[in-house]
C-alpha positions in Angstrom: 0.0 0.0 0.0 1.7 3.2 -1.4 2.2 6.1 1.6 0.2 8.9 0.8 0.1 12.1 3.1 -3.2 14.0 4.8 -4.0 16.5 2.0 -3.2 14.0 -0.6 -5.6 11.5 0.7 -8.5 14.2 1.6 -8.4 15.0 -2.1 -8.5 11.6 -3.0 -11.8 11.5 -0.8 -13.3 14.5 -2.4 -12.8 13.1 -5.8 -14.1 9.9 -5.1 -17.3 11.3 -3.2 -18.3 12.8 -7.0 -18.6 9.5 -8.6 -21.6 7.5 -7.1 -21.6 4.0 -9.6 -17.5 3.6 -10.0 -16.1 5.1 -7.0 -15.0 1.8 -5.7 -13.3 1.5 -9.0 -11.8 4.8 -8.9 -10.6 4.3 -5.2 -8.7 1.7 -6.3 -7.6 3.3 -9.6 -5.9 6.3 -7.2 -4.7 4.4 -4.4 -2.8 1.3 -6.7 -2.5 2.5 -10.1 -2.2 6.0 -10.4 1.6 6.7 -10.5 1.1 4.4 -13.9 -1.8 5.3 -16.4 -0.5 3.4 -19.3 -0.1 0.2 -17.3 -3.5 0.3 -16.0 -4.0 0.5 -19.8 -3.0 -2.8 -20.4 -5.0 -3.9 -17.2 -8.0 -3.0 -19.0 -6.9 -4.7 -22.3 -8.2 -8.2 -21.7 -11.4 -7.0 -20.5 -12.0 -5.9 -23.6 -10.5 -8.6 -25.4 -13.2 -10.4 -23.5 -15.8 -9.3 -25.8 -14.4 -10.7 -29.1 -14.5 -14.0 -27.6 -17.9 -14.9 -28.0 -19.7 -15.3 -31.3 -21.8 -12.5 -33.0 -25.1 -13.6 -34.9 -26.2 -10.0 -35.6 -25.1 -6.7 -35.8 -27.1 -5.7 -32.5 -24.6 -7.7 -30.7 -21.8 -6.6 -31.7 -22.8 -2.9 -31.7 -23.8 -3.9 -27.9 -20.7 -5.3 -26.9 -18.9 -2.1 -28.9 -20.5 0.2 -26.9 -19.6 -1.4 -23.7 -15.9 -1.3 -24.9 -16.3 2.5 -24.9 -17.9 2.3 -21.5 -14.3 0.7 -20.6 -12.2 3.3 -22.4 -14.8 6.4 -21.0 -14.0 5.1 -17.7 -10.0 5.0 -18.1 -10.4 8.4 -19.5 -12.6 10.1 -16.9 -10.3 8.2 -14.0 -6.8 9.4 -15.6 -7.0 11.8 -18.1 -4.1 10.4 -20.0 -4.8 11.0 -23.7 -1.8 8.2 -24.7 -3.2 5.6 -22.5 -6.9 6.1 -24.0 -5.8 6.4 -28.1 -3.6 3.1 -27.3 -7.0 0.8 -25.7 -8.9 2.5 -28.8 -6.3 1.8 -31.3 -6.4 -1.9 -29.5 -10.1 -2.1 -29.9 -10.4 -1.0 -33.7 -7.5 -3.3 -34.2 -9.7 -6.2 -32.7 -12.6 -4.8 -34.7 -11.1 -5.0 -37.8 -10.0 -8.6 -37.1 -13.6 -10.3 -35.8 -15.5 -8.3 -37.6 -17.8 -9.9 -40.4 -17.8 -8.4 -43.2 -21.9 -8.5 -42.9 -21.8 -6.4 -40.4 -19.9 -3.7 -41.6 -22.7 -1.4 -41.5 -22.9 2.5 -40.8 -23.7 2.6 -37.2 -19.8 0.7 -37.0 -18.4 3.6 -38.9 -19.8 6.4 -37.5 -18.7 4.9 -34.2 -15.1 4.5 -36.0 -15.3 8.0 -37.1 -16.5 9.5 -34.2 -13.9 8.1 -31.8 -11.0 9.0 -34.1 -12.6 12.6 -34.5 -12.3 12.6 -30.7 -8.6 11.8 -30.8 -8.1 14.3 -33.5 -9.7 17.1 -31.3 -7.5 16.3 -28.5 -4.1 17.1 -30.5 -5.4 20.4 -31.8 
């Protein structure tokens, strides 16, 4: 358990009071892994792996399952702010996209989702 002193943890308390649904999460998030963003990067990396490994009958599912991988990534964003560690789990998910994707599925909503998110990055390096 890392030392941390008075002030330090009192702001960790007052940040984790303004989340209500992931403040265990982020607890943990500034008490462990904090000092390191982009290895709680990879952390986060098989749990979206996780949702390539079952199979995809329609394209609900997988837009389901896409949107909860952005769920993951909003979460690492909001908890560390670290731009590098949030373009390399959304390079890792398009990368994953592109690979179990069928190509029947390759509809609009997936590409306005793809375009969206790299617009976001784009924005960001302005």
């Amino acid at each position: 358990f890392p030392s941390h002193d008075k002030a330090e943890l009192v702001q960790l308390c007052v940040r984790f009071a303004r989340l209500k649904q992931e403040n265990k999460e982020l607890l943990a998030y500034l008490l462990f892994d904090a000092d390191d963003p982009v290895f709680y990067a990879q952390k986060l990396k098989p749990e979206i792996d996780a949702i390539w490994e079952q199979p995809f009958y329609n394209p609900w599912a997988m837009n389901k399952s896409l949107r909860k991988a952005l769920r993951i990534i909003a979460r690492y964003r909001r908890f560390t702010a670290s731009a590098l560690g949030e373009n390399d789990l959304l390079l890792h998910l398009f990368l994953g996209m592109h690979a179990h994707c069928r190509p029947e599925f390759r509809q609009k909503i997936f590409g306005k989702m793809l375009y969206r998110q790299i617009s976001k990055i784009k924005k960001k390096y302005r």
